[in-house]
C-alpha positions as a Markdown table, in Angstrom:
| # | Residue | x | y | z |
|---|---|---|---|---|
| 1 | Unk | 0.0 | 0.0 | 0.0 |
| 2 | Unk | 3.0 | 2.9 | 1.0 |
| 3 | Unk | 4.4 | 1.8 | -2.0 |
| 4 | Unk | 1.7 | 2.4 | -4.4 |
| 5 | Unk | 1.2 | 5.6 | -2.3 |
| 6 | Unk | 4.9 | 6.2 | -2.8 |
| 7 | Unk | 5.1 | 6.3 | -6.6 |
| 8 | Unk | 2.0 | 7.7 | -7.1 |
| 9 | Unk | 3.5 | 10.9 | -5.2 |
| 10 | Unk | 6.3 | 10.6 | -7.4 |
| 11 | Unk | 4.0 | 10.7 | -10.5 |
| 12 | Unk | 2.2 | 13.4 | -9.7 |
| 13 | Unk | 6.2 | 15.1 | -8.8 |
| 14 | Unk | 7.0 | 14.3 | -12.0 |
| 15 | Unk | 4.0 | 15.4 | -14.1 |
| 16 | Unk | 4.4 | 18.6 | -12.2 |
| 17 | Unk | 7.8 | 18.9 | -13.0 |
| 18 | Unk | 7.5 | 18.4 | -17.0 |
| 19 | Unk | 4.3 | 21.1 | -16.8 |
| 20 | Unk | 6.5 | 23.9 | -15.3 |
| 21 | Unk | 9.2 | 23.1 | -17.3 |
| 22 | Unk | 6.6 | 23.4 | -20.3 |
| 23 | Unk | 5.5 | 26.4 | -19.2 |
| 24 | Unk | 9.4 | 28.0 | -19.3 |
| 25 | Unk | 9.9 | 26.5 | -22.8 |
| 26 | Unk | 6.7 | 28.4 | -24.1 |
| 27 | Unk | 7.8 | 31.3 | -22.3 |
| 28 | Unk | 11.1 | 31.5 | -24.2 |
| 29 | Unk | 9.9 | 30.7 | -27.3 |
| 30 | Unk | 7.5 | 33.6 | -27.2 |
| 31 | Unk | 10.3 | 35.5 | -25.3 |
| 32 | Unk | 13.4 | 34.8 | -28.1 |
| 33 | Unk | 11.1 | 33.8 | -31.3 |
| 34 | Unk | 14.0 | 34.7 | -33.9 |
| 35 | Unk | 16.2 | 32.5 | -32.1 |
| 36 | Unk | 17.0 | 29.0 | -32.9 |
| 37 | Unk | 17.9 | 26.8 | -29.7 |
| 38 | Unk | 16.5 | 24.1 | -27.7 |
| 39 | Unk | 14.2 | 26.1 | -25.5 |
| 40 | Unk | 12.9 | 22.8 | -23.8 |
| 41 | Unk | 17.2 | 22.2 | -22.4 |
| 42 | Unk | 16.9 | 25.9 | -21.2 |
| 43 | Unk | 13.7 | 25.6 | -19.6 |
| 44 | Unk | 14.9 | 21.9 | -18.3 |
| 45 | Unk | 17.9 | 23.5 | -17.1 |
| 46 | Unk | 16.5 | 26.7 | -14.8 |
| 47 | Unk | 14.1 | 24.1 | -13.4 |
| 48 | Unk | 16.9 | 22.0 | -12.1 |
| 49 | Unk | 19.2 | 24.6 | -10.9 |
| 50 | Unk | 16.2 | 26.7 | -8.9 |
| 51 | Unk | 14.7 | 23.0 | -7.7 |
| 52 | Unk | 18.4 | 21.9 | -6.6 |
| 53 | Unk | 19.1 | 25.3 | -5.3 |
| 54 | Unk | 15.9 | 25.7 | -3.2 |
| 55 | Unk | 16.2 | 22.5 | -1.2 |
| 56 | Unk | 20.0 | 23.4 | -1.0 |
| 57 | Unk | 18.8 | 27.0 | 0.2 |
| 58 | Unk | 17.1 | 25.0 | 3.5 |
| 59 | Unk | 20.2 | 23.2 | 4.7 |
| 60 | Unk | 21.8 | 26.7 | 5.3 |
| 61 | Unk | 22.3 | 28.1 | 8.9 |
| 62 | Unk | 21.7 | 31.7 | 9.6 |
| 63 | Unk | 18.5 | 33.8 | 7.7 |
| 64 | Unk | 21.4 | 36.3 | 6.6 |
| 65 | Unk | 22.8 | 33.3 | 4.3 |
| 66 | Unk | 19.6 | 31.8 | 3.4 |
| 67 | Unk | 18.7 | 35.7 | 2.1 |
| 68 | Unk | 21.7 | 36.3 | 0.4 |
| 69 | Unk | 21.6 | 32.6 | -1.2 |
| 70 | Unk | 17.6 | 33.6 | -2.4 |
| 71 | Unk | 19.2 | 36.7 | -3.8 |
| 72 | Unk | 22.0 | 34.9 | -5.9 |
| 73 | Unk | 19.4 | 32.1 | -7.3 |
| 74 | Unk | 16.8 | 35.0 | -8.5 |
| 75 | Unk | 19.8 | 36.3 | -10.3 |
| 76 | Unk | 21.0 | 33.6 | -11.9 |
| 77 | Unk | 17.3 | 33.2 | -13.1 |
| 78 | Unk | 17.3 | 36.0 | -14.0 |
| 79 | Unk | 20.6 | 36.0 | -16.2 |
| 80 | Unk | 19.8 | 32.7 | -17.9 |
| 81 | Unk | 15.9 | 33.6 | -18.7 |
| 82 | Unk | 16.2 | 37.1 | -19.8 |
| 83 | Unk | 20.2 | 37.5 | -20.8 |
| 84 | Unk | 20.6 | 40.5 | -18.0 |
């Protein structure tokens, strides 16, 4: 039972994940449409780093570093989504 339970969570994870990553691709096509790259790598990528990051981002000690780590992930997001 917990382990039907168990991958059913991670189904639903998953789905998740490949919508939001959807949603970036569209984003950047509609963003960069004279550009020819692999917008689904780019949107796969900043999903990775800023899920990695985030859980990362809780294992840190003081508020002052958790802050200043939230600071340097919104502008790396912000550097690989809009070129800044």
């Amino acid at each position: 039972m917990i382990a039907k339970e168990s991958e059913r969570i991670r189904s639903i994870l998953s789905e998740t994940e490949e919508c939001l990553i959807s949603m970036m691709e569209n984003f950047l096509k509609k963003r960069y449409p004279d550009r020819q790259e692999d917008f689904y790598i780019r949107a796969r990528m900043l999903y990775m780093i800023t899920d990695r990051v985030s859980r990362d981002i809780l294992c840190v000690g003081t508020a002052r570093q958790k802050k200043d780590y939230m600071e340097l992930l919104a502008d790396e997001i912000m550097h690989y989504t809009f070129e800044l």
